[in-house]
C-alpha positions in Angstrom: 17.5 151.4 -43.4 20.7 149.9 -45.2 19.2 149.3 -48.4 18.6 152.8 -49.5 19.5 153.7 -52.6 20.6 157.3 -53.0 20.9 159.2 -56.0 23.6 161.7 -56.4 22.9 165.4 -57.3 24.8 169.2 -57.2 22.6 169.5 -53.7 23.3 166.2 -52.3 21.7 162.5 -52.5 18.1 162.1 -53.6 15.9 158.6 -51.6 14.6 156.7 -54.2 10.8 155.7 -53.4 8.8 153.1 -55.6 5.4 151.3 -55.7 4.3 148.5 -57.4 1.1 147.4 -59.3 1.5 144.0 -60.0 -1.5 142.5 -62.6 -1.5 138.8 -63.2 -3.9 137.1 -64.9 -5.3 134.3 -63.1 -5.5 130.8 -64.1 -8.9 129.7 -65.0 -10.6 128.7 -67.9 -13.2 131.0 -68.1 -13.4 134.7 -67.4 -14.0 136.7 -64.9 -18.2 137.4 -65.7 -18.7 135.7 -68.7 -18.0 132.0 -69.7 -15.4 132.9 -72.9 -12.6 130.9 -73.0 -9.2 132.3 -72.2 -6.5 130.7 -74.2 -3.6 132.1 -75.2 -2.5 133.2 -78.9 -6.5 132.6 -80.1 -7.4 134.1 -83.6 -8.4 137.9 -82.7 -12.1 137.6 -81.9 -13.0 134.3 -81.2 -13.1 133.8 -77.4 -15.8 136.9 -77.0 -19.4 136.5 -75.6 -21.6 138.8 -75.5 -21.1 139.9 -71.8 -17.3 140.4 -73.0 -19.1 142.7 -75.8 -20.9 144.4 -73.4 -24.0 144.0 -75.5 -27.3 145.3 -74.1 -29.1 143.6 -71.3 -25.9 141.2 -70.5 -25.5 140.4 -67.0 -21.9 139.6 -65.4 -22.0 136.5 -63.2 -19.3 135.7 -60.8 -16.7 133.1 -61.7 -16.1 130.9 -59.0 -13.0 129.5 -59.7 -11.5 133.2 -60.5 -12.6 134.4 -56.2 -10.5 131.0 -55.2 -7.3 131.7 -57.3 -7.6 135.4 -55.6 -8.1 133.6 -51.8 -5.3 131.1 -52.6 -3.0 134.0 -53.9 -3.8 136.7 -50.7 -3.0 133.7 -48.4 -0.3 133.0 -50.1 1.2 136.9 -49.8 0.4 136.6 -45.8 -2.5 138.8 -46.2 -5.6 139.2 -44.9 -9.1 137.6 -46.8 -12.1 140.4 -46.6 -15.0 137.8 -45.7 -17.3 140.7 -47.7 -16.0 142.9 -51.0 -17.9 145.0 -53.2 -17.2 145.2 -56.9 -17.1 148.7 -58.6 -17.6 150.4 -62.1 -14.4 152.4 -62.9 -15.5 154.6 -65.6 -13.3 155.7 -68.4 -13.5 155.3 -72.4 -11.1 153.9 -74.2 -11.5 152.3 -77.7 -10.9 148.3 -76.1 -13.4 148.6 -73.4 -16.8 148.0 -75.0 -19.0 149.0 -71.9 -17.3 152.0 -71.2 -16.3 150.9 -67.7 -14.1 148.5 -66.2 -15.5 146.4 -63.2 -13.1 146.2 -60.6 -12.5 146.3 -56.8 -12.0 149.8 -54.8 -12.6 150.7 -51.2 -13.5 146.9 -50.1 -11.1 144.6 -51.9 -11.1 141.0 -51.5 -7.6 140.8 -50.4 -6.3 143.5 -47.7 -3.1 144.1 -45.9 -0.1 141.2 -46.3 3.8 141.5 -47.2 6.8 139.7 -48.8 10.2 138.9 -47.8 12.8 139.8 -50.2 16.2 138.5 -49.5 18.9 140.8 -51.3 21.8 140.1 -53.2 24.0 140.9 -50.0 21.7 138.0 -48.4 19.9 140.8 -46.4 16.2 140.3 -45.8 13.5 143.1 -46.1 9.7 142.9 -45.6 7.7 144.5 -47.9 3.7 145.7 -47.1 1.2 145.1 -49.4 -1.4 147.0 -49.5 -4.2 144.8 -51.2 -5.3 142.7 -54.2 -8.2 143.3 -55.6 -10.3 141.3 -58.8 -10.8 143.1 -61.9 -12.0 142.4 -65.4 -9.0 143.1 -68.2 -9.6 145.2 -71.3 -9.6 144.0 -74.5 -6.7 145.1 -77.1 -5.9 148.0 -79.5 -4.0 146.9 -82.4 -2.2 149.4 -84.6 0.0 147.9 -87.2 -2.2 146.1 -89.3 -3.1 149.0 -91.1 -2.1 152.1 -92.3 -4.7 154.5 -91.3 -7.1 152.2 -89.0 -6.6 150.3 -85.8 -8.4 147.1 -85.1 -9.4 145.6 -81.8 -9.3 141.9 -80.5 -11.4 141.4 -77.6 -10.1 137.9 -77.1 -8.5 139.8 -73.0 -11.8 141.6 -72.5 -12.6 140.5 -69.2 -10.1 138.2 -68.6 -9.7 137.9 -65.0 -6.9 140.1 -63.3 -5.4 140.4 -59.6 -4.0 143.7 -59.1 -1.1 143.2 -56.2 -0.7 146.7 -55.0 3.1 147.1 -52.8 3.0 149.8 -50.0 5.7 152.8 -51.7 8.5 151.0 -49.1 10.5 149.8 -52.0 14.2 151.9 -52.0 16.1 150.3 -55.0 15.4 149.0 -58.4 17.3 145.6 -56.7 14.4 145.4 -54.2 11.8 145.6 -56.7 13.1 142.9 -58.7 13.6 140.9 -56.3 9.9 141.5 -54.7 8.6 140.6 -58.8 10.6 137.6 -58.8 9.1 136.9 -55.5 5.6 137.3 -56.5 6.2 135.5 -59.6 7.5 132.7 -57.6 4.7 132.6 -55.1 1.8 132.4 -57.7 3.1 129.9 -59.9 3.5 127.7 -57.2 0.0 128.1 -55.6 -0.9 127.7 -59.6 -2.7 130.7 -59.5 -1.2 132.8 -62.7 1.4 131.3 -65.2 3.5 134.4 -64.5 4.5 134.6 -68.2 5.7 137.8 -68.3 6.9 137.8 -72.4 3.1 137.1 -72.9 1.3 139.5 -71.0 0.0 137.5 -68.0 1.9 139.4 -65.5 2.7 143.3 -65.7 4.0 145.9 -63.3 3.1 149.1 -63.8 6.1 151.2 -61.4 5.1 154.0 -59.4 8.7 156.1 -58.6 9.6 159.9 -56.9 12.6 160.6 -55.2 12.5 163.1 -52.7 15.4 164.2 -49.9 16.1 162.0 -46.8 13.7 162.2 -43.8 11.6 164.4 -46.5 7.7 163.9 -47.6 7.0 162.0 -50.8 7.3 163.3 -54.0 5.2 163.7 -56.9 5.4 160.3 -58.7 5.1 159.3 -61.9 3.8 155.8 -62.9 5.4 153.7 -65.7 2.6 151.4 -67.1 2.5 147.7 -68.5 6.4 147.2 -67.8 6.7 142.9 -69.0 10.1 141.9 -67.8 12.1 142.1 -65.1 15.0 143.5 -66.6 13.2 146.2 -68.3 11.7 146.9 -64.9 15.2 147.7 -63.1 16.1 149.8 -66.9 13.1 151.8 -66.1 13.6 152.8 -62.2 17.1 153.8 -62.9 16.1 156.1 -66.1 13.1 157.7 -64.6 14.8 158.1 -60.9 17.6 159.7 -63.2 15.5 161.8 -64.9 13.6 163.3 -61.9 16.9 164.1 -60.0 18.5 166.1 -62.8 14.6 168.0 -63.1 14.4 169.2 -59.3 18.2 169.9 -59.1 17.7 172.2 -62.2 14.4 173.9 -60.1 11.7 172.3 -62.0 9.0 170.1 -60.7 7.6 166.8 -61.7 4.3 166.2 -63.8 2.1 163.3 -62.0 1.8 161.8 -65.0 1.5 158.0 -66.8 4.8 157.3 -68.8 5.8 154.2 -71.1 9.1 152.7 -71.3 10.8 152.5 -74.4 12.6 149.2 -74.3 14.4 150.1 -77.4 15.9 153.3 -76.3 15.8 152.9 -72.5 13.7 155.7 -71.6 10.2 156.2 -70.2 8.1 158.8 -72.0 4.7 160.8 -71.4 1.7 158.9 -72.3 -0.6 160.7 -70.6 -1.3 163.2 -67.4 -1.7 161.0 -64.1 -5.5 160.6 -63.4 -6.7 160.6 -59.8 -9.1 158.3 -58.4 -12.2 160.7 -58.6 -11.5 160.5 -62.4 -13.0 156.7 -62.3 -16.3 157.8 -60.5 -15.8 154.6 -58.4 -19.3 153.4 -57.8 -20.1 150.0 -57.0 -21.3 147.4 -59.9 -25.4 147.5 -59.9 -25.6 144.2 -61.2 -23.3 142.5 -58.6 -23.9 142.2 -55.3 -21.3 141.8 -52.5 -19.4 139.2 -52.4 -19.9 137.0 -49.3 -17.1 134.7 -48.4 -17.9 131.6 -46.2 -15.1 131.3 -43.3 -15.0 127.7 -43.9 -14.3 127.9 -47.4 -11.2 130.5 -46.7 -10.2 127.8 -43.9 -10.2 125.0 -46.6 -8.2 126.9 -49.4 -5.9 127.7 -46.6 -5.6 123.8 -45.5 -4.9 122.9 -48.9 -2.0 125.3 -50.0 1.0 123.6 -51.2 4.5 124.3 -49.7 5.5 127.7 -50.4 8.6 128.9 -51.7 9.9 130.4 -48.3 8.8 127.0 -46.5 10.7 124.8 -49.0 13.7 126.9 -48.9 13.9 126.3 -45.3 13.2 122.7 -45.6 16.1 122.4 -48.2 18.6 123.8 -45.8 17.5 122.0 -42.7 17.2 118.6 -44.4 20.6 119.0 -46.2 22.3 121.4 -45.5 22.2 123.5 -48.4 23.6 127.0 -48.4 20.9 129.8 -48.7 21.9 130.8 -52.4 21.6 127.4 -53.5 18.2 126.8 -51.9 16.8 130.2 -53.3 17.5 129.1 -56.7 16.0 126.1 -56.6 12.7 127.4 -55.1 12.4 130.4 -57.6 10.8 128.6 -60.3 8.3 126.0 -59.8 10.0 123.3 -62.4 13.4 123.4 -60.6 12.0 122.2 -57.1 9.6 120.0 -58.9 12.8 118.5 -61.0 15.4 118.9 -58.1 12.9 116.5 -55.4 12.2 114.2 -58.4 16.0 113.2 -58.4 16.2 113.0 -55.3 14.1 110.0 -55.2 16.7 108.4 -56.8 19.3 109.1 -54.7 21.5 106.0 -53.6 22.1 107.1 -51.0 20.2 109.8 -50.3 22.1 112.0 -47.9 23.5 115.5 -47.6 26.6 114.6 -49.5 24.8 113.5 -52.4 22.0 116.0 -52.3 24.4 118.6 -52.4 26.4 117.2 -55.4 22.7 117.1 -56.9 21.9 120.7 -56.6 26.3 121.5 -57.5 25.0 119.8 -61.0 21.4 120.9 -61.3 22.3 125.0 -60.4 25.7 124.5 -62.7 26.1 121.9 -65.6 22.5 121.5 -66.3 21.4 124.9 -65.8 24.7 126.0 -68.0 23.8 124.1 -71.1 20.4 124.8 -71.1 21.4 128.4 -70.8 23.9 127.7 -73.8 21.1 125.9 -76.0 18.7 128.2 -74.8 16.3 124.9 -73.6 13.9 124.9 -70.7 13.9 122.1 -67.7 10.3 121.3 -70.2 12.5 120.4 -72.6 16.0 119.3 -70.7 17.4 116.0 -72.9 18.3 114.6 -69.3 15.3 113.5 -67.2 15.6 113.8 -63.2 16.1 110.0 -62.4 19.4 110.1 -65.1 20.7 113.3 -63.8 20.6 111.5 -60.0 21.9 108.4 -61.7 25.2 110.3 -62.9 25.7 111.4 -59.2 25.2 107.8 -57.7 27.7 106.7 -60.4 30.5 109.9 -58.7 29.0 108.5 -55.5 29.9 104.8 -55.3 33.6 105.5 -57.5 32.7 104.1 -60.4 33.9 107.7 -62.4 35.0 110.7 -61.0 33.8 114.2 -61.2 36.4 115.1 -64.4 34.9 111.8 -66.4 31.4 112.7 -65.2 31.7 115.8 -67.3 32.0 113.8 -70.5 29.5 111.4 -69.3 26.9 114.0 -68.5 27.9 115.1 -72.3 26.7 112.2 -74.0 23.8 112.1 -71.5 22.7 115.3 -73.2 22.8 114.3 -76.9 21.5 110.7 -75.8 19.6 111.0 -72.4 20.4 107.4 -71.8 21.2 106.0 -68.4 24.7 107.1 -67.0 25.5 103.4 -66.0 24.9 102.3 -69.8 27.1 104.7 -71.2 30.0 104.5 -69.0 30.0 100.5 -69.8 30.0 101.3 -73.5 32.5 104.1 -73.5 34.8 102.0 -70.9 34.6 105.3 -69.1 35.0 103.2 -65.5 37.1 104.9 -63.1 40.3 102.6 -62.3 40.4 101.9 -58.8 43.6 99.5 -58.7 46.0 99.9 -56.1 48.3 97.9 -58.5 47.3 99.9 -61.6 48.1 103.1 -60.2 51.4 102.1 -58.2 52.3 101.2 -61.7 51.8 104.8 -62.8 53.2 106.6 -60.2 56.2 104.8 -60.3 56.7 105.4 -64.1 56.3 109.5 -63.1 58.6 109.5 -60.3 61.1 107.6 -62.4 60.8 109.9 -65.1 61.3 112.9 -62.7 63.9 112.1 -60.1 64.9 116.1 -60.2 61.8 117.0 -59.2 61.4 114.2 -56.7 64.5 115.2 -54.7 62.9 119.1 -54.8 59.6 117.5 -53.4 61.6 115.8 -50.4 63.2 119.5 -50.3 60.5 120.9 -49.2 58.9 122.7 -52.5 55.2 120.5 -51.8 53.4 122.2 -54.3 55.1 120.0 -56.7 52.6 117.1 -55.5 50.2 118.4 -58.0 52.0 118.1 -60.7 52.8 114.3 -59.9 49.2 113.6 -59.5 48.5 115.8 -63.1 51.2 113.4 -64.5 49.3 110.1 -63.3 45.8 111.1 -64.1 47.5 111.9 -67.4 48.9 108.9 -67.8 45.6 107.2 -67.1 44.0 109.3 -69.3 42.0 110.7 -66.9 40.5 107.1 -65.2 42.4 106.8 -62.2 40.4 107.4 -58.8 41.7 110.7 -57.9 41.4 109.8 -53.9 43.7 106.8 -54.6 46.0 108.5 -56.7 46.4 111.3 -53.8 46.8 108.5 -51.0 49.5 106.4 -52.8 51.5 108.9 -54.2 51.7 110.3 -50.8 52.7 107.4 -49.4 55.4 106.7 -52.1 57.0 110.2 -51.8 57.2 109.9 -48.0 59.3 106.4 -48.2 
């Protein structure tokens, strides 16, 4: 496997083996049992029914919507849709779970076997298993800053609906699990099925890691809950996989236990001691009975997925010829394909040439200075059909790429129409054979040294001629035209 990451030690190099539980929240207005809304950032407290409060005699009903965002998602991941699943209790106390349990899925998920393919940063592919994803109710939230020697609870999240994407332990590198995140991430917010919000809570990983010796069995792991961003993710595999290696080269051995990463420090700590699954007493849900899926229905949701990251990717490449880096980024987040296709409606004309310039600009300038004014595509100052209508400006000659830069400036402060502004900044290219002759001759006349070294032989002095005509032309000249004729005069 080349994409093994070893760990160094006095005895030799340590295999690095992780597992991910990915929890996203789905997208649905309602919860999981209960009808309780499900907005984000409400006043603690206020989206809670009585189900959610797990008040006496309060039945959980099945949200419809919530089993179709969990079909959508499993089709999505490749993976196989359990026509009948059983919902459990999992049984544990904890001061945000009112009823004592939390209902979830177990031996007879929804979702079973599917995988993901990651591509690497070395452009290698590898195919990850997953072992299932299964529908379970969230837990409400422990607050402990609000006061000095109480803590409060908000159980806006109780019962929130959650997939849990469990990964098969075949991830090798803190690189792979990123990229298998950024994957999933991408995935679900396409089908429209989570937000993927990961700042807010609606997507968490909690990392399962051990390192053991090549060829060896696994180790014990220890799993590193609630981890919210993707670079804290990669922090956390490389501190923990360090901190197990330098334990079982000194002779100890590792605790299964739960650990929190301290994004402040970079380190994972204790939380707790691991719990095994006979800690739950798993039993399934009296109140709800197996859930039945109807073939047809699972055939519907299938017919009606949208293109897929992997699918558009492909697409992107085959219809122009992008490279595979460039397609990749503009798949990864939902709002870059939707913004990249929108231009290139307005394309004129709408070839590979100009699609590529489109995606040059998209991935670099625009992507730079919303970087720079830390903006979103949301909130980009230069719609899709402006941004296309710069490139069909550098398309038909009218300004070349250097002027383009100043013009996609004022685009930004202005989002007016690239046409509009090159008019009233008399930003035109100059495409004038007599215009240009005019220049060059003034250069070479003002150079004759230089000239004769040319004729010599030293033809990296072309570019300077052509630096002094663009200069002279402040930039306007039609770079192509400048090129041929100056060519053309120095070989007279």
């Amino acid at each position: 496997m080349d994409n093994i990451y070893f760990y160094e030690g006095p005895s030799g190099p340590w295999e690095l083996v992780i597992g991910l539980e990915v929890h996203a929240q789905v997208i649905s207005k309602a919860k999981l049992f209960s009808g309780a809304a499900t907005t984000f950032g409400a006043d603690p407290n206020t989206q809670v029914s009585f189900v959610d409060a797990a008040m006496p005699g309060m039945l959980p009903a099945i949200n419809e919507i919530c089993v179709e965002q969990a079909i959508r998602t499993g089709l999505g991941i490749n993976a196989e849709i359990n026509i009948i699943s059983v919902f459990d209790r999992k049984n544990y106390f904890y001061a945000d779970l009112p009823s004592g349990y939390q209902i979830s899925q177990y031996t007879r998920p929804i979702v079973g076997k599917g995988y993901l393919d990651i591509e690497l940063e070395d452009g290698s592919m590898r195919r990850i298993g997953i072992t299932r994803l299964h529908l379970e109710q969230d837990a409400g939230k422990s607050i402990h800053d609000q006061h000095p020697d109480k803590s409060y609870i908000d159980l806006n999240r109780s019962g929130v609906a959650l997939m849990e994407i469990v990964s098969e332990p075949e991830i090798r590198s803190a690189e792979e699990a990123t990229a298998y995140v950024r994957k999933l991430r991408s995935i679900v917010r396409c089908l429209g099925t989570c937000d993927g919000n990961m700042d807010q809570g609606s997507m968490r990983v909690d990392v399962n890691v051990s390192v053991r010796k090549a060829g060896a069995p696994f180790g014990t792991r220890a799993e590193i809950k609630n981890v919210n961003s993707i670079k804290f993710l990669a922090q956390a595999i490389h501190y923990e996989a360090e901190r197990q290696v330098a334990i079982l080269e000194e002779g100890g051995e590792i605790q299964q236990e739960t650990r929190l990463f301290d994004a402040v420090r970079g380190i994972t700590r204790s939380m707790r001691n691991k719990e095994h699954a006979h800690d739950y007493r798993y039993f399934p849900d009296p109140d709800l009975p197996p859930l039945v899926l109807d073939p047809k229905w699972v055939e519907e949701i299938r017919k009606g997925l949208p293109e897929l990251p992997d699918a558009k990717k492909a697409r992107l490449m085959a219809e122009y010829e992008l490279s595979s880096y460039d397609a990749s980024v503009l798949v990864a987040e939902t709002e870059t394909a939707v913004f990249f296709e929108e231009a290139l409606k307005y394309l004129h004309p709408l070839n590979k040439k100009t699609a590529k310039l489109l995606a040059n600009w998209l991935i670099g300038d625009v992507f730079g200075a919303l970087n720079r004014e830390s903006k979103t595509l949301e909130t980009c100052p230069v719609s899709s059909a402006h941004l296309a209508g710069l490139i069909n400006q550098i398309e038909a000659g009218v300004i070349s790429g250097k002027i383009a830069k100043e013009v996609f400036s004022l685009m930004w402060e202005t989002d007016c129409d690239a046409q509009v502004l090159i008019e009233r900044h008399g930003l035109k290219q100059v495409s004038d054979d007599g215009a240009i002759l005019a220049n060059i001759d003034k250069v070479l006349n003002e150079n004759p040294a230089m000239v004769e070294d040319y004729k010599s032989g030293k033809e990296k002095l072309f570019g300077f001629f052509v630096g002094q005509v663009m200069k002279a032309m402040q930039g306007k000249a039609n770079p192509e035209l400048v090129n041929q004729l100056l060519r053309e005069k120095l070989e007279k």
